[in-house]
C-alpha positions in Angstrom: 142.6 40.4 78.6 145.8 42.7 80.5 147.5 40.3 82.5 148.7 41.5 86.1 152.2 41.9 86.3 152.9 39.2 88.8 151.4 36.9 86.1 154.0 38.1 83.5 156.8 38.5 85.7 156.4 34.7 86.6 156.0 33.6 83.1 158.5 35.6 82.2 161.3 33.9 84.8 159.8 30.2 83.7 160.3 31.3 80.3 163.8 31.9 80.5 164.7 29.1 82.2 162.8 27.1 79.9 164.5 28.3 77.4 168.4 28.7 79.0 167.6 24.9 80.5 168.3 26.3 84.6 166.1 25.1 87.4 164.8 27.8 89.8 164.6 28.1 93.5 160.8 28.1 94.5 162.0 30.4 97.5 162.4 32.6 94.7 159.8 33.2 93.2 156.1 34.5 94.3 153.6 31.8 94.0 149.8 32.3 92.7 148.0 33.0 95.2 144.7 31.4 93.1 144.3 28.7 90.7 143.2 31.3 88.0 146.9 32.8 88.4 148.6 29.6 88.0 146.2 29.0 85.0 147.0 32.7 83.6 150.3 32.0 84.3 150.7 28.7 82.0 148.6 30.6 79.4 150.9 33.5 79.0 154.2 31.3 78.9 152.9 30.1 75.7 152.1 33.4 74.6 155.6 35.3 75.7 157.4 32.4 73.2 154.6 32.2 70.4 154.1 28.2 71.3 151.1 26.6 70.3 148.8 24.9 72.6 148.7 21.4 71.1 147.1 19.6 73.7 146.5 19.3 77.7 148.1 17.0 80.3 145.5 16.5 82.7 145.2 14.6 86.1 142.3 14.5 89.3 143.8 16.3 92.3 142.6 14.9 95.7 139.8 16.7 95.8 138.5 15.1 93.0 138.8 18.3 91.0 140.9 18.5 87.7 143.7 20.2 86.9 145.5 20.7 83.7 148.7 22.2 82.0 148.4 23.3 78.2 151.0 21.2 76.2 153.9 22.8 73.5 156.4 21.0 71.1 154.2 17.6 70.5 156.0 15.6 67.6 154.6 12.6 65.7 156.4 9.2 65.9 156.5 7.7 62.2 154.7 5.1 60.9 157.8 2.7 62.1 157.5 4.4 66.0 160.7 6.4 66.1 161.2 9.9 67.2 163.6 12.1 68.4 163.4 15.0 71.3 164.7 17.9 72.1 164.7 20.5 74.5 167.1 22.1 76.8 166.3 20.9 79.7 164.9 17.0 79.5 164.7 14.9 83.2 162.6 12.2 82.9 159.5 10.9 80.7 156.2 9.4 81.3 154.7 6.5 79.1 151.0 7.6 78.7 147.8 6.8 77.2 145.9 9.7 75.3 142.9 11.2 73.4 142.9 12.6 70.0 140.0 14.9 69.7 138.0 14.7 66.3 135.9 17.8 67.0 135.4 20.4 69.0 135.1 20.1 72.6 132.8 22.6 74.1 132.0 23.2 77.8 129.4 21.0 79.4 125.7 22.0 78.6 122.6 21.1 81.6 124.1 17.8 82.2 127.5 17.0 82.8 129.5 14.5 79.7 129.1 11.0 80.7 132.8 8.6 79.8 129.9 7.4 76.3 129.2 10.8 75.6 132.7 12.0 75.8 134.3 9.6 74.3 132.1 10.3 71.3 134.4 13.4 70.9 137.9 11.4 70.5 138.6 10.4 66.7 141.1 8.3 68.3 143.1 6.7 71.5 147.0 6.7 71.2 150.3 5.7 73.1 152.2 8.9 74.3 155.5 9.8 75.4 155.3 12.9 78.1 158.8 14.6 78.6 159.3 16.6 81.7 162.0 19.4 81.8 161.3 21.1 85.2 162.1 24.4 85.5 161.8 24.4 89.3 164.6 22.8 91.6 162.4 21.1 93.8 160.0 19.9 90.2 156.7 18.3 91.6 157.7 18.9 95.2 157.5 22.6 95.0 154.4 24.6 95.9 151.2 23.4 94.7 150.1 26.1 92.0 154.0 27.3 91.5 153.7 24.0 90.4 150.8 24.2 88.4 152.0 27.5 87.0 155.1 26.0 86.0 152.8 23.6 83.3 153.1 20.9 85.8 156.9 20.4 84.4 155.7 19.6 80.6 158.6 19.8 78.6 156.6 18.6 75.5 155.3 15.3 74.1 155.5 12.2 71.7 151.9 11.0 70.0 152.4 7.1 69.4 150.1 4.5 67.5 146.9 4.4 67.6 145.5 1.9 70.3 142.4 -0.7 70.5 139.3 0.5 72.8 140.3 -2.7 74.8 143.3 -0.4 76.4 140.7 1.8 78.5 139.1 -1.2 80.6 139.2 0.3 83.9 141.4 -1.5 86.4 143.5 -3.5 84.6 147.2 -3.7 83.8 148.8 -2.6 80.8 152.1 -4.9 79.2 154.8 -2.3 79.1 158.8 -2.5 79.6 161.0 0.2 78.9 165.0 0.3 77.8 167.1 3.4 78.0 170.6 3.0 76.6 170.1 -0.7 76.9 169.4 -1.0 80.4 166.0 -2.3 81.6 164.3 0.6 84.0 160.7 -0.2 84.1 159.9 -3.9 83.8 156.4 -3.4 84.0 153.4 -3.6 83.9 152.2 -0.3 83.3 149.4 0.7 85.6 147.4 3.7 84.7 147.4 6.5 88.6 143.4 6.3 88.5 142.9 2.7 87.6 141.0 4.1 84.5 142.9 6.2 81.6 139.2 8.0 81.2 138.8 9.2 84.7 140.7 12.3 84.3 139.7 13.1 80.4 135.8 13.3 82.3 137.2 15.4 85.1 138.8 18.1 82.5 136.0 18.0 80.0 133.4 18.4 83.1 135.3 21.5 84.2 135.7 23.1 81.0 134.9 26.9 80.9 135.9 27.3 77.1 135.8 25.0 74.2 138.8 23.0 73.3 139.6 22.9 69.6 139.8 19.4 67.3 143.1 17.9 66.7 144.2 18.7 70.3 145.7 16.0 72.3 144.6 15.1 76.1 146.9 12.5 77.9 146.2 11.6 81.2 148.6 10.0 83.5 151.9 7.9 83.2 152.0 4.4 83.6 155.1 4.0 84.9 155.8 6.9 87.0 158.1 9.7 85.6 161.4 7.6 85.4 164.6 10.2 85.0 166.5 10.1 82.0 170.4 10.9 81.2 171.3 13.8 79.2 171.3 12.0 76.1 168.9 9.1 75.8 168.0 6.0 73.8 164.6 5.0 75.2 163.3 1.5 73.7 159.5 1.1 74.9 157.5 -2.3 74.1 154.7 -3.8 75.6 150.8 -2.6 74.8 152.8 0.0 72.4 156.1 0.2 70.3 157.8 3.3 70.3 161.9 4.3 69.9 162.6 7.7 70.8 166.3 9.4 71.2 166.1 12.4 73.7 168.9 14.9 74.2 169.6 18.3 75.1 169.6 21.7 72.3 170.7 24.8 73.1 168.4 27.8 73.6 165.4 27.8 71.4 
């Protein structure tokens, strides 16, 4: 389907400054005026660079509604939990827990997925590492579906080890310290935003207007907050998961 051309002219201005790692002035740009814009809008950044959609970020807005920004440039930790991250721009990251789907997820039939039924759908439950690379100056603080357009500041993602069922009790705290360059920044413990790392998997999955395909990822929320990084990064994380990821920046991409 066409696009309109304030869709591709926004996708077009977060693309390059995804890709030149410069931050934008919200005053400058024209914000969606609907959340199908700021949808069309995340849909055809991918599609200006040729990046495949490897999973969702998803989250409950206030409303209880979902919302959700498509994922690029997820990379596997090895079987010892290291990675490495790049990207031009890299601010802070987000330690997360996260679905693996094992098949197809299609829209909900004549009654909506219940957290058994759902859950049915995910081969697996992993530790996650969320990166966020704003391309807005003001990040999360700017416009509401500007925002949302601007795949709610994903930058790209780290899939961890695979995790026990025991880590989705609702309401309870998770072990978790993280390190970067050898400095203690989050002591712990991680607490997941909606007291249950399920809520806002059911939230997506209940909106869903088109299936989503197996082997996509669907992460839902940090457990410590987005904490900012330095330009180049040694991040140690322990605790319910072991992972040790360097982040730093790359030139244009």
């Amino acid at each position: 389907m066409p696009v309109s051309s304030a869709v591709e002219t926004l996708a077009r201005q977060l693309s390059d400054a995804d890709r030149q790692g410069i931050r934008l002035s919200s005053a400058s740009l024209i914000e969606p005026g609907t959340l199908a814009e700021a949808f069309a809008v995340q849909r055809e950044t991918l599609a200006l660079n040729g990046w495949l959609t490897g999973g969702y970020k998803v989250a409950i807005r206030p409303d209880g509604s979902s919302v959700s920004a498509p994922m690029a440039h997820i990379t596997h930790a090895s079987e010892s939990g290291t990675a490495g991250f790049e990207r031009p721009a890299v601010d802070a990251l987000e330690v997360e827990i996260c679905f693996v789907l094992g098949k197809d997820l299609p829209p909900p039939g004549s009654e909506p997925y219940t957290r058994d039924t759902l859950l049915g759908f995910a081969s697996g439950i992993y530790s996650g590492v969320e990166f966020l690379g704003h391309r807005l100056e003001d990040g999360s603080r700017a416009p509401a579906l500007l925002f949302l357009a601007d795949r709610l500041g994903n930058a790209g993602y780290i899939l961890g080890e695979e995790l026990p069922a025991e880590v989705l009790e609702p309401g309870q705290d998770s072990p978790l310290v993280i390190t970067i360059n050898g400095d203690t920044v989050f002591p712990g413990p991680g607490k997941h935003p909606n007291g249950d790392p399920v809520a806002p998997f059911l939230a997506f999955a209940n909106a869903l207007t088109e299936p989503v395909p197996k082997g996509r990822i669907i992460t839902t929320g940090s457990l410590c907050g987005a904490i900012p990084i330095p330009e180049r990064a040694a991040i140690a994380i322990s605790g319910f998961t072991t992972l040790t990821v360097t982040a730093a920046p790359t030139r244009e991409i």
